[in-house]
Each structure stands twice: as C-alpha cells, then as structure tokens.
N, C-alpha and C positions, 0 to 999 in steps of 0.2 A: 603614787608614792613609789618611788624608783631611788634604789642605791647603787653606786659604784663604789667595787670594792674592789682596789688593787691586793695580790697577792705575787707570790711564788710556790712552786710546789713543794718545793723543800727546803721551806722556812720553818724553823719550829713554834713562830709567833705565830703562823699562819694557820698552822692547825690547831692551836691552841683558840684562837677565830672560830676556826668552824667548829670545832669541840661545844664554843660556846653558845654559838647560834643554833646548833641541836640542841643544845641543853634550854634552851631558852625559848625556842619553839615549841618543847612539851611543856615546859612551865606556863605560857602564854599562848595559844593557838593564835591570836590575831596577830601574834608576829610573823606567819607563813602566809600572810596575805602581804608581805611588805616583796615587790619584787627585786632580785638582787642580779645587777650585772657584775659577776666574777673575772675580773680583768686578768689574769695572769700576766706580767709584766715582759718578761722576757720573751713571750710568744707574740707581744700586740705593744710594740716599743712605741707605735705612731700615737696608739691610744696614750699610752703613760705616761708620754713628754708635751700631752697638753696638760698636765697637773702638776702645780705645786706640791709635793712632798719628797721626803728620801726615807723613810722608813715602808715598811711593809707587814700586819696589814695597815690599809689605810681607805675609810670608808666616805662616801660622799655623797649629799644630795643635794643633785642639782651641783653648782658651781662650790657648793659649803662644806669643807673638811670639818668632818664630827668629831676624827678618831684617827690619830694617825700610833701606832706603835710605839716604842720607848725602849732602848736596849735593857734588858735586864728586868722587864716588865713581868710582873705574874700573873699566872692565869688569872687570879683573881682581879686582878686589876684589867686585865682583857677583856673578861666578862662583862665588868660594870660599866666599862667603854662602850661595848659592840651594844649594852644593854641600853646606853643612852644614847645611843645611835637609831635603834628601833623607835625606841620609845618618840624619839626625833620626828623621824620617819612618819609614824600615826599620827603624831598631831600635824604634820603636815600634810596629811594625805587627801 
C-alpha cells in the first residue's frame, strides 16, 4: 500500500495535509505503516504532468485520485479527506 501525494511547499492546504497526517498517525498507529511518496510539484514537474489534477494537496493510490483539495477547504474538512484516503490505503493493502 503505496500513496502519492502531490504537494507544494508553500501551500497552506498542504500543510494543513501533513498537520493532518501527524495528527492522524497518533490517533491510529496503522496509518504509519501506509508508505507515502511526497511529490513536490514544482521540483518533479515530469512526475505531476502524468496526473490528472489542478489542485494541491492531492493524494493517489495506484492510478485512483482519493483526495484532491478544494479552495477554501478546512482543515477540517482536509482531515477527513486525507483520513479516507488512509483508511483507503489499508483496505487496500
């Protein structure tokens, strides 16, 4: 069980992301068994422009966008995304 997870570094949704994926891994330890490739967009553009999305973040396993961002999005709502994104993730694992 493998995610890709497009970002930027200085996105506010993005840290809002990994805010929730710490928070979420002491809620659940079997979510740090979920391994995460951290795309950074503008540093690995070859990688980015094989995937359908324009937002960021935006999370993927395998070929399948779980989670893509939404302007104006709240943390909370980021949470429960990135959270059905793991939960994704394990039952696919």
């Amino acid at each position: 069980m493998k995610l890709t997870l497009f970002h930027l570094d200085n996105c506010p949704y993005c840290h809002n992301a990994r805010r929730a994926l710490a928070e979420l891994m002491k809620e659940n330890p079997a979510y740090g068994q979920i391994e995460i490739d951290w795309i950074e967009e503008s540093r690995q553009p070859e990688v980015a422009e094989r995937y359908d999305y324009y937002y960021v973040p935006t999370i993927y396993l395998g070929e399948d966008k779980l989670y893509e961002a939404r302007p104006s999005e709240s943390y909370a709502d980021c949470k429960r995304n990135v959270k059905a994104a793991l939960d994704t993730a394990l039952a696919n694992g």
